[in-house]
Structures are given as structure tokens and as C-alpha cells.
Rosetta silent file (secondary structure, phi, psi, omega in degrees, C-alpha in Angstrom):
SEQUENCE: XXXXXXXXXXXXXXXXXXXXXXXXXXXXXXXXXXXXXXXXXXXXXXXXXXXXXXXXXXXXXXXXXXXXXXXXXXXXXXXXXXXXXXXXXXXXXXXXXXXXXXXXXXXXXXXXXXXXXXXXXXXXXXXXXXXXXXXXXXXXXXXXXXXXXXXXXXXXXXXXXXXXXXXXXXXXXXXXXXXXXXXXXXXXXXXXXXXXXXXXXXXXXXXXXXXXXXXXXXXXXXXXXXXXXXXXXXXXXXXXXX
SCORE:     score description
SCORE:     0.000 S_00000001
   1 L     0.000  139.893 -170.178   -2.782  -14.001   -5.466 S_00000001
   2 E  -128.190 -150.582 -165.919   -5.251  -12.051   -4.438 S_00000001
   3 E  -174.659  117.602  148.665   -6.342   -8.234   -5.069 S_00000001
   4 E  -121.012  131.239 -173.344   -8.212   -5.357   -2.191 S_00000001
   5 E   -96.227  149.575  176.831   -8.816   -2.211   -3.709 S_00000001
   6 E  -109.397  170.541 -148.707   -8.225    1.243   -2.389 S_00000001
   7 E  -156.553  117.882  177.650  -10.715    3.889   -2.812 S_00000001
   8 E   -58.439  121.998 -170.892  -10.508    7.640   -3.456 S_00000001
   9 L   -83.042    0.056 -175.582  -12.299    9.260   -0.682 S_00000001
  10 L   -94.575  -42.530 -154.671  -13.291   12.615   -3.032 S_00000001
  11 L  -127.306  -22.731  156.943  -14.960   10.670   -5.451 S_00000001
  12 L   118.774  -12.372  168.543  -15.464    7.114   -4.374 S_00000001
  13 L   -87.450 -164.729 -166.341  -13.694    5.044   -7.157 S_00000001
  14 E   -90.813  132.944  174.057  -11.396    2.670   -6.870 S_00000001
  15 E   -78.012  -38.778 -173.244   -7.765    4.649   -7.479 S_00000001
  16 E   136.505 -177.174 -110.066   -6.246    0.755   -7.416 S_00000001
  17 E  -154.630  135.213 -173.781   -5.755   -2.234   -6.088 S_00000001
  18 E  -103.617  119.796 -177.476   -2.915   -3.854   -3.795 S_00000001
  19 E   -79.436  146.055 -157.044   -1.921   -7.449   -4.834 S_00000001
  20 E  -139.870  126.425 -168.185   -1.686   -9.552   -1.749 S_00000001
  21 L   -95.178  128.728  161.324    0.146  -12.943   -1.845 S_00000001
  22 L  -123.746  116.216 -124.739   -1.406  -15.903   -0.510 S_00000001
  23 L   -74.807  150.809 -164.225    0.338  -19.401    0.581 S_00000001
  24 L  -120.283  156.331 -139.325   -0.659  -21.840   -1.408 S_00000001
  25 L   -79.774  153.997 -153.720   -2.454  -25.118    0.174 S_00000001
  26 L    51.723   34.511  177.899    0.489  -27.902    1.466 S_00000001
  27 L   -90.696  -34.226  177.547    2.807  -25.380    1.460 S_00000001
  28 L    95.155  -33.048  176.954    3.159  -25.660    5.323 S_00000001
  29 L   -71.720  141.050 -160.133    2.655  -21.642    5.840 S_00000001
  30 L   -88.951  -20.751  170.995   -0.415  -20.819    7.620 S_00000001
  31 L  -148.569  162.469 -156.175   -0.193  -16.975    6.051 S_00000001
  32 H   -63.010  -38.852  172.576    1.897  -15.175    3.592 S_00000001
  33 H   -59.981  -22.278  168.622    3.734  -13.135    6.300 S_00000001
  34 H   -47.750  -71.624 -168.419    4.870  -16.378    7.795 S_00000001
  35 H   -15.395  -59.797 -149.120    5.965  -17.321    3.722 S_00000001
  36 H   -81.172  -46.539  158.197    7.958  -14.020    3.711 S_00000001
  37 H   -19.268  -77.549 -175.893    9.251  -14.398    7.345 S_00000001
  38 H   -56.632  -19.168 -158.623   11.373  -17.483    6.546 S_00000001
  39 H   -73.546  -35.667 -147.654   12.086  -16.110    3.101 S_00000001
  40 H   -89.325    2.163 -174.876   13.727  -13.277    4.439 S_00000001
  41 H   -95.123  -26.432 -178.097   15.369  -15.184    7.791 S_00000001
  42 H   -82.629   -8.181 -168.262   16.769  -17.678    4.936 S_00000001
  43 L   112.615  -18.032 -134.336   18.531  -15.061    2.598 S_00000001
  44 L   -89.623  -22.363 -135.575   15.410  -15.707    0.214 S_00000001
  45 H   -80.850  -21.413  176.238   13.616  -12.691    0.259 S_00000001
  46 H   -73.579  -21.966  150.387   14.269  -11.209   -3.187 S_00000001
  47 H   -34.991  -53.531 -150.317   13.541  -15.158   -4.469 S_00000001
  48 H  -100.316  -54.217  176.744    9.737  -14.917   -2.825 S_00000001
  49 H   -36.764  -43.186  179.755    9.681  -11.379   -3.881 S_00000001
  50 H   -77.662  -89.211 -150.862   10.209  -11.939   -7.826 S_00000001
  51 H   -77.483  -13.110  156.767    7.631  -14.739   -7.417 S_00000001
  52 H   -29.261  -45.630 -158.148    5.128  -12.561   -5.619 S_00000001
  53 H   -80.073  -80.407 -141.301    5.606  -10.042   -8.510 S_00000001
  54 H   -37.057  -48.793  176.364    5.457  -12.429  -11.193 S_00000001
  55 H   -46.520  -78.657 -152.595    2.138  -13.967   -9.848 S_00000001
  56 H   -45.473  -69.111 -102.203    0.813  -10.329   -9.315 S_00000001
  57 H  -117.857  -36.111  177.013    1.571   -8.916  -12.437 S_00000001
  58 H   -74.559  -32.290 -174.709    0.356  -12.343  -14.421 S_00000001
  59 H   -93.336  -41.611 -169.467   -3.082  -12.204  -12.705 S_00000001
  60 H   -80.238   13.798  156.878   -3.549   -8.565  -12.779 S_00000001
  61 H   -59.330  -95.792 -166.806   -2.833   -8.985  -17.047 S_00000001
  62 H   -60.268    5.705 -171.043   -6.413  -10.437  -17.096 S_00000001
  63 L   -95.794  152.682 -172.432   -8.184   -8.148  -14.407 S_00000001
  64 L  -118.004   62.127  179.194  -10.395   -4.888  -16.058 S_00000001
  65 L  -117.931  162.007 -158.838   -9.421   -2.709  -12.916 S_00000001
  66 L  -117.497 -165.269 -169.409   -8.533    0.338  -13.895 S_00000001
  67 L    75.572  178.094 -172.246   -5.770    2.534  -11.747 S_00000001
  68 E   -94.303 -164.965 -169.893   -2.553    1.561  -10.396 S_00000001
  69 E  -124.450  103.633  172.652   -1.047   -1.923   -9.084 S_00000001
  70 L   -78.175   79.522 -166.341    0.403   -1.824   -5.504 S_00000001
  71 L   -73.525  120.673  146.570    3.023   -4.303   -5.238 S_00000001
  72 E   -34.863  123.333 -156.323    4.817   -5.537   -1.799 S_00000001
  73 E  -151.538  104.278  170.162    8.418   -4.787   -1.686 S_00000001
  74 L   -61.661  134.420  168.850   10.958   -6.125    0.945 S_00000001
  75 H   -70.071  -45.517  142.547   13.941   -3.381    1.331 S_00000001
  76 H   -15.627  -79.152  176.228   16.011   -5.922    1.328 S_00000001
  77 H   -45.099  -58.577 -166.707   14.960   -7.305   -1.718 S_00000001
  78 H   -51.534  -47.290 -168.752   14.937   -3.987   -3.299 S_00000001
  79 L   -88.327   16.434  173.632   18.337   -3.120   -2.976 S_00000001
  80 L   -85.727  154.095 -170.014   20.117   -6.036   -4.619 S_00000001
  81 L   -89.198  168.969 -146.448   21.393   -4.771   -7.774 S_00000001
  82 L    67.794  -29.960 -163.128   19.638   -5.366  -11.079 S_00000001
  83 H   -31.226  -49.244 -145.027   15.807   -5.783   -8.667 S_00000001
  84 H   -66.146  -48.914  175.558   14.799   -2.509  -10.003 S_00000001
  85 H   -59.629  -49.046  175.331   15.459   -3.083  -13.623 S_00000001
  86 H   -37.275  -47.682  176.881   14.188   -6.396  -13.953 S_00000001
  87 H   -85.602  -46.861  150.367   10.867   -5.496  -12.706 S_00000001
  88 H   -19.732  -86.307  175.420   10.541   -2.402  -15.271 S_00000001
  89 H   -10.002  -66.261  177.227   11.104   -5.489  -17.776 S_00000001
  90 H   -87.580   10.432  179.528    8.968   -7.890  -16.697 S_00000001
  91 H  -104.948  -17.831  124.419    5.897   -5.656  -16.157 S_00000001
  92 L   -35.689  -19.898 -149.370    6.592   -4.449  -19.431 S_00000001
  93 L  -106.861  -42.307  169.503    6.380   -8.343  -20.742 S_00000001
  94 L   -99.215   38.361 -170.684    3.016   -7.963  -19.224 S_00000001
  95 L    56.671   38.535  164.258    2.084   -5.105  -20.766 S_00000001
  96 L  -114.050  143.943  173.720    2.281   -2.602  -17.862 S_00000001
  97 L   -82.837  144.121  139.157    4.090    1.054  -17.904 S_00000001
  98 H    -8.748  -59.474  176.207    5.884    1.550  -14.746 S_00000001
  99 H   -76.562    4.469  178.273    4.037    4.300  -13.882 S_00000001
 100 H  -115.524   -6.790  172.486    0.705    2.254  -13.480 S_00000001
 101 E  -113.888  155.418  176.045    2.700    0.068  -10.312 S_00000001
 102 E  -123.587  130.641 -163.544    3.382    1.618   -6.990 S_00000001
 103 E  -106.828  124.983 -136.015    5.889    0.063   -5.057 S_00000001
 104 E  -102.967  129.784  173.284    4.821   -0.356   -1.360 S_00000001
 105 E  -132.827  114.649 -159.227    8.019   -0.485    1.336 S_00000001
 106 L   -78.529  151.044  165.950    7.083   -1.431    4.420 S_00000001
 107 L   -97.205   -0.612 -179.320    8.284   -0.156    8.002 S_00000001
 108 L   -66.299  -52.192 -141.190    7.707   -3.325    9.727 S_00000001
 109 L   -96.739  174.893  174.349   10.685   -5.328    8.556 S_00000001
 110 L   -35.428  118.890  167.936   14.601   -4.046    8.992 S_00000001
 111 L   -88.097   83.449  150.670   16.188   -1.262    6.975 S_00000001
 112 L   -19.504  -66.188 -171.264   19.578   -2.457    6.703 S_00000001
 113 L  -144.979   93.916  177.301   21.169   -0.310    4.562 S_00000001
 114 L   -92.249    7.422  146.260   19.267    3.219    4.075 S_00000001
 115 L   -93.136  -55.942 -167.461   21.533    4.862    1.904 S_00000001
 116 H   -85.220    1.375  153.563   21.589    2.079   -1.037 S_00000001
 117 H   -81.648  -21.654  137.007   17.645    1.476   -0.535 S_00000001
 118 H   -30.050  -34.038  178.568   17.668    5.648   -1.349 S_00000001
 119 H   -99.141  -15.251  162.731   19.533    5.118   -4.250 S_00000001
 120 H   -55.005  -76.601 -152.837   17.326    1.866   -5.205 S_00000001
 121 H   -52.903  -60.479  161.614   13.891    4.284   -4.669 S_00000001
 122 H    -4.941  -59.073 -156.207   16.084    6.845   -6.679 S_00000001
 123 H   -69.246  -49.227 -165.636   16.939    4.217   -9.230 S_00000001
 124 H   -84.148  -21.939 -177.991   13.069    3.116   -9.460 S_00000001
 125 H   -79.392  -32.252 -174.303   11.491    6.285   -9.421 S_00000001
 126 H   -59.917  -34.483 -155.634   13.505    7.499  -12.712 S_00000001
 127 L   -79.348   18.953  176.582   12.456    4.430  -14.484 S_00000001
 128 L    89.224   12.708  151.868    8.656    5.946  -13.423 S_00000001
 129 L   -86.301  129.122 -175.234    7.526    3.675  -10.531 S_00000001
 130 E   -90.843  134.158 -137.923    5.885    5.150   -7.894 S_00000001
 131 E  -116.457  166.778 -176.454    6.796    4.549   -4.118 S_00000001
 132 E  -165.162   96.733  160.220    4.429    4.234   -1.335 S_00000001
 133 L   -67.272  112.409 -140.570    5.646    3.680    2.350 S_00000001
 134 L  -113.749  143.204 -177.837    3.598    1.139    3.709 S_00000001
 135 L    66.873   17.177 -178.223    2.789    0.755    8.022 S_00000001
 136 E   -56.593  123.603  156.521    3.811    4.414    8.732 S_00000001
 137 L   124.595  -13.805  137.210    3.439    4.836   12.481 S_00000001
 138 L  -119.747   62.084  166.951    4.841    1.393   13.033 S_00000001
 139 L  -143.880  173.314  171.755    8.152    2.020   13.318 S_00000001
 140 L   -87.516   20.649  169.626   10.040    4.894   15.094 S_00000001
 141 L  -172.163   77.459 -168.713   11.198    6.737   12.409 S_00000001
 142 H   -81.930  -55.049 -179.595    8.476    6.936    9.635 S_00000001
 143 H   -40.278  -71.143 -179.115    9.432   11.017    9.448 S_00000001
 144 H   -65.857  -24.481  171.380   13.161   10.639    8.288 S_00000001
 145 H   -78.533  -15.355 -169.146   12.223    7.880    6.084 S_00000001
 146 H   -68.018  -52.764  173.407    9.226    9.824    4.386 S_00000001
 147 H   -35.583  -40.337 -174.886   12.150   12.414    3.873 S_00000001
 148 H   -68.039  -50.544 -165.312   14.605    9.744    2.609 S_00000001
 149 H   -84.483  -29.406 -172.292   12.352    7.977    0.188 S_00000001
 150 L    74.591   21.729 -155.493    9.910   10.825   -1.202 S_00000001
 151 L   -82.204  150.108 -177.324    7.317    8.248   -1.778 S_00000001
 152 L   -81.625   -2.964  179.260    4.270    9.635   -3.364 S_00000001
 153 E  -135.706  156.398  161.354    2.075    7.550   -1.148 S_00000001
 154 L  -170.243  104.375 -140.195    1.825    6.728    2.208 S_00000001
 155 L  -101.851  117.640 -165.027   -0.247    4.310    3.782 S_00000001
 156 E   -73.252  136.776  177.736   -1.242    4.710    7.732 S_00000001
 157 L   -56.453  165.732  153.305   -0.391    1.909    9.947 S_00000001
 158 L   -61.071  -25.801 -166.188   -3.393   -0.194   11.322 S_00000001
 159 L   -91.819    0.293  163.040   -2.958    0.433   14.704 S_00000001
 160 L   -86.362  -61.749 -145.705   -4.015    4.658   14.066 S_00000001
 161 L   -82.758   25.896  142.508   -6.600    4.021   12.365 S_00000001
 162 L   -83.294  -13.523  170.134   -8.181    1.695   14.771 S_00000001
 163 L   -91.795  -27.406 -160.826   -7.364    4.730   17.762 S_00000001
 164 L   -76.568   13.455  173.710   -9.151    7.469   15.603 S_00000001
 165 L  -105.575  -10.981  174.046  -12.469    7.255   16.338 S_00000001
 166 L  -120.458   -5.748 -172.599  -11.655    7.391   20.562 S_00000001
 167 L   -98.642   99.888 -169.572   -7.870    8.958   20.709 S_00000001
 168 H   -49.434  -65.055 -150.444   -7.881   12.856   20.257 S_00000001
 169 H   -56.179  -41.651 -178.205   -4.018   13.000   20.074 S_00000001
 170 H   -22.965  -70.545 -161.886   -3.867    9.934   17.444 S_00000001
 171 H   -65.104  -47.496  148.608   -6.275   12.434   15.134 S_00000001
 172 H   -13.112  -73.708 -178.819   -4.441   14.993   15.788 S_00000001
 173 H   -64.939  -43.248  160.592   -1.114   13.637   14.650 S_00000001
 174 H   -65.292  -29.214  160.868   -2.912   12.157   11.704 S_00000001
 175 H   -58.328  -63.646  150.565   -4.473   15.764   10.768 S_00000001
 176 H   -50.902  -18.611  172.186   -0.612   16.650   10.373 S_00000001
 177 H   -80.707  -30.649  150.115    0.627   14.067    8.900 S_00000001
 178 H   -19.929  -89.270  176.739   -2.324   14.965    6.324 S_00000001
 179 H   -35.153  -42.301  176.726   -1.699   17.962    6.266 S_00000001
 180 H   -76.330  -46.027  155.380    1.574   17.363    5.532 S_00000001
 181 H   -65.012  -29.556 -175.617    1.194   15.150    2.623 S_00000001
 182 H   -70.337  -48.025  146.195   -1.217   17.216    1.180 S_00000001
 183 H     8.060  -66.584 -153.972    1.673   20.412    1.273 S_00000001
 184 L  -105.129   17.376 -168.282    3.989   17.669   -0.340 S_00000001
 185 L    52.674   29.008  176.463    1.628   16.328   -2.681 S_00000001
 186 L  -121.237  132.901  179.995    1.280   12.887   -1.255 S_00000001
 187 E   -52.272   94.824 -161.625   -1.898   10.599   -1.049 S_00000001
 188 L   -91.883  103.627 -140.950   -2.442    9.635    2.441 S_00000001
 189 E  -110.792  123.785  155.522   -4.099    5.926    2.463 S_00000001
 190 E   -85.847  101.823  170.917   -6.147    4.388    5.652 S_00000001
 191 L   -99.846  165.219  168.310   -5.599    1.024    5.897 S_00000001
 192 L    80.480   42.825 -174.537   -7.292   -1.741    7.441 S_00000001
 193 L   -96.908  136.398 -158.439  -10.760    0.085    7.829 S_00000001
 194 L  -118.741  -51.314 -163.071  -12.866   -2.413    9.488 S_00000001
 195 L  -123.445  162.385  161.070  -15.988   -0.444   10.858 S_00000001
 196 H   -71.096  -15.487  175.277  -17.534    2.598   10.252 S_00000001
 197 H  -101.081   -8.545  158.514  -16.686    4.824   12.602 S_00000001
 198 H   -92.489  -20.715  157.391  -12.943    4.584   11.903 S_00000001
 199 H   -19.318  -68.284  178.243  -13.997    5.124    7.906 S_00000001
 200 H  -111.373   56.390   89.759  -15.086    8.488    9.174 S_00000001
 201 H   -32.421  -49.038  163.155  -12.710    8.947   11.795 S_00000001
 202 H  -114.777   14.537  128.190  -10.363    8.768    9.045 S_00000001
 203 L   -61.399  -67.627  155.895  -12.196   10.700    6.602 S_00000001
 204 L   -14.834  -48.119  175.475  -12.352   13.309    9.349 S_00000001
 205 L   -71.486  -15.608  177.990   -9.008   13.238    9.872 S_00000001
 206 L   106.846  -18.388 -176.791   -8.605   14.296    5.735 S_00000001
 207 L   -28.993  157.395  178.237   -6.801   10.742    4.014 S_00000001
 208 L  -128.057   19.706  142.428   -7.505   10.888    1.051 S_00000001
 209 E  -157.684  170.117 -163.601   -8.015    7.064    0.447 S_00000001
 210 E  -129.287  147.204  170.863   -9.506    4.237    2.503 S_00000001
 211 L  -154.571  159.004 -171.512   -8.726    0.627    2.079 S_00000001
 212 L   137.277 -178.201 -161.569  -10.147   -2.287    4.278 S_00000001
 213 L   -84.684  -15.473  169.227  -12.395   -5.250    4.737 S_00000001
 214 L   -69.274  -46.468  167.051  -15.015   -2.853    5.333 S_00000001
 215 L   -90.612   -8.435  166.139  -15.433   -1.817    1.553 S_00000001
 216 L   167.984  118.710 -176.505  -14.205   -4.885    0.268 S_00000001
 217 L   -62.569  156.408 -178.335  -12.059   -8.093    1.236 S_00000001
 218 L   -83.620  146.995 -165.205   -9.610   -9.104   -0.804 S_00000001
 219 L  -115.366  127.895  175.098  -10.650  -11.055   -4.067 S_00000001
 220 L   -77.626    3.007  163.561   -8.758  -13.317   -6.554 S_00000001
 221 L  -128.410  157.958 -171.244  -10.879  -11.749   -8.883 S_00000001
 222 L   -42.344  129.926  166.703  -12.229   -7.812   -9.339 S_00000001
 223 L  -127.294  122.930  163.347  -14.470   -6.880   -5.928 S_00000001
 224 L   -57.203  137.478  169.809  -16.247   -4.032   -6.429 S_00000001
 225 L   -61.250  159.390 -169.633  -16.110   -1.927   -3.474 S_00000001
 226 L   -82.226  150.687 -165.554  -19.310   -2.305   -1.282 S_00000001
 227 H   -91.629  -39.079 -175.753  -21.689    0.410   -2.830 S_00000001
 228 H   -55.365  -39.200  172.218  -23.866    0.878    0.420 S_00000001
 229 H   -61.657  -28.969  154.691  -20.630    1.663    1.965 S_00000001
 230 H   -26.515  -84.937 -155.258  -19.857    4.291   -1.018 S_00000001
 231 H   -75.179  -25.375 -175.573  -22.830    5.971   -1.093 S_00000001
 232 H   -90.803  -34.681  161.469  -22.761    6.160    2.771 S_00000001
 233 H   -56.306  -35.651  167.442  -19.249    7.694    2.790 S_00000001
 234 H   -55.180  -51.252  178.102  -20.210   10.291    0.170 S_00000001
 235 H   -93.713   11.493 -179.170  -22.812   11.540    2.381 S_00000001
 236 H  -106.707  -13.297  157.236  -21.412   11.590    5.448 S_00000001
 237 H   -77.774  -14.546  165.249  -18.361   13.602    3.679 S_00000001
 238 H   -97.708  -35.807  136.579  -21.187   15.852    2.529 S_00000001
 239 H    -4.041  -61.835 -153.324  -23.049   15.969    6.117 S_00000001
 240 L  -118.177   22.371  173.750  -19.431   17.261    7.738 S_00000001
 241 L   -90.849  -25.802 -161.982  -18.386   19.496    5.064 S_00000001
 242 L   -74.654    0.000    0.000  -19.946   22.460    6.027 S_00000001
């Protein structure tokens, strides 16, 4: 298990840190998405989900990061009944509130059944876990699910924020979708920032966190975000304010 942190673009700390599962060697999977691929072609996926979590939640016990803990969440998975309580439970067991994990549901894989994963996010937000749709803009219908789910976060596919620094209309549509979170009070996350010019391509555009290999790859132990990269985002957010 591994840990990349995401980073508040106002101030420059880390907000928190997405636990990232990695295969473990003779396992036969060459990456995790493979892992979860079969889990979820075999029936499996709430199986490799629980130990994903388990992992996560056992290693991030001994980490001094402060902020919340973004866990990977199949919809599948989500919606079997008991999922939701159980993991309130065990992240209690490891001394976590609810309300310190955010639980990331992706747009890649199948939505099956989008009324009982509504009443699962439903189910999980009363017990105080916080939702985050993960890949928005790769799938066709990111809009009715942001409606559906309400997630308090929502984290921009890779393939915009690799067009914003040459595609007007991309930045465009992310300057409303911005816009729009900010309205609805949700935290709009750039993922996969690689270089610098989509960093401030999608500061420019307004997110209001950054995550990528550019401030720091993921680590099985705390990685400090890179500070030259900090300190260079702070002033190029101070540059372009006026």
C-alpha cells in the first residue's frame, strides 16, 4: 500500500492523502488495476475491496499525515449490504472517525444499479464519510451522477488536465465545472499533474487541489510534497492574481 498526497492549492498543504493499492510481488498482476479487473470480472470485487481497505487503514494507523484518507471504492462493492457499516467499524478499530476518510467512486468501471449505490452514498454519508467522484470527464454522464451522489469532492479525469494547458474549450468547461463546485461547495481536485504547465493550467482554471507525480509520487511511507514545486505554485498563483 502505498500513499500520494493531494495538496490545497490556497495554501499549499497537504489536505490528504489517497491510499493506492499495489500487487504484491508473485502475485502474477503486473498493476493493481489488473488485481481489481479480475476481482471484479470474478464476482470478487467487494473481497479485494475489504482487503484494500484493511491494508490502507492498517498502514495509514502509523503514518503522522494529517487530513483526510481517500480510499478506492468499486460501486459494485459498495452496494452490497452491510459494505457501508462494516467499514465505519473497522476504521473505528483503527482509530479513525468516519469523517477523516473520503470515499472515492470512480466513473471508469460500470454503474449497475444507480438507485441502490444512491442509497449506499446516502447510507455512508449519514454515518459521516465523505464521497468524492473519482475520473469525472471519463464517462458520459459525470453531471447526473454529481447530482445523484452529492459527493463533496470531485476529482478531474486525467485526460483534462493533460488538454488544459493547449485546449481553450477543455478550460473552459473546467472553469464551469469549478465554478460549479465552488456554488455547491465542492473541492475540485486535478489529478495526475505531471508538468508544470498543466499545474497552472489547472490552477488557472480555479481547482482547488492538485495531486500528481509532479509534487510527489506515491510513497509507502509520508512524501512530503516537493517544496520547490510549492513555493513555485504559490507564486505563480500570486503573479496571476491580479
Amino acid at each position: 500500500m502505498v500513499f500520494q498526497p493531494i495538496v490545497d492549492v490556497a495554501t499549499g498543504l497537504t489536505a490528504g492523502v489517497e491510499a493506492l493499492a499495489r500487487p504484491r510481488n508473485g502475485t502474477g498482476f503486473r498493476s493493481a488495476q489488473a488485481f481489481f479487473n479480475a476481482a471484479e470480472a470474478s464476482g470478487r470485487a467487494s473481497e479485494a475491496d475489504r482487503l484494500a481497505h484493511r491494508r490502507a487503514l492498517r498502514a495509514w494507523r502509523g503514518l503522522p499525515w494529517p487530513g483526510a484518507l481517500f480510499l478506492n471504492c468499486a460501486p459494485g462493492a459498495l452496494i452490497e449490504p452491510g459494505t457501508i457499516e462494516r467499514l465505519a467499524r473497522r476504521a473505528e478499530r483503527f482509530g479513525l472517525s468516519p469523517k477523516q476518510i473520503v470515499l472515492e467512486v470512480t466513473e471508469r468501471q460500470s454503474w449497475a444499479d444507480e438507485v441502490a449505490l444512491a442509497a449506499a452514498i446516502a447510507k455512508a454519508h449519514a454515518h459521516g464519510f465523505q464521497i468524492a467522484l473519482d475520473d469525472v470527464g471519463a464517462g458520459w454522464s459525470g453531471l447526473s451522477r454529481i447530482l445523484m451522489l452529492r459527493p463533496e469532492w470531485i476529482k478531474l479525469d486525467r485526460s483534462f488536465v493533460q488538454s488544459l494547458p493547449h485546449d481553450g474549450m477543455c478550460r473552459h468547461l473546467v472553469r464551469g465545472l469549478v465554478q460549479f463546485g465552488l456554488d455547491a461547495g465542492i473541492r475540485i481536485i486535478a489529478e495526475g499533474v505531471e508538468t508544470r504547465p498543466e499545474l497552472h493550467a489547472a490552477i488557472e482554471a480555479g481547482v482547488t487541489h492538485v495531486q500528481g507525480y509532479l509534487l510527489a509520487r506515491p510513497n509507502g511511507t509520508p512524501a512530503t510534497p516537493d517544496e520547490s514545486i510549492i513555493t513555485s505554485m504559490r507564486a505563480w498563483r500570486i503573479a496571476n492574481a491580479a
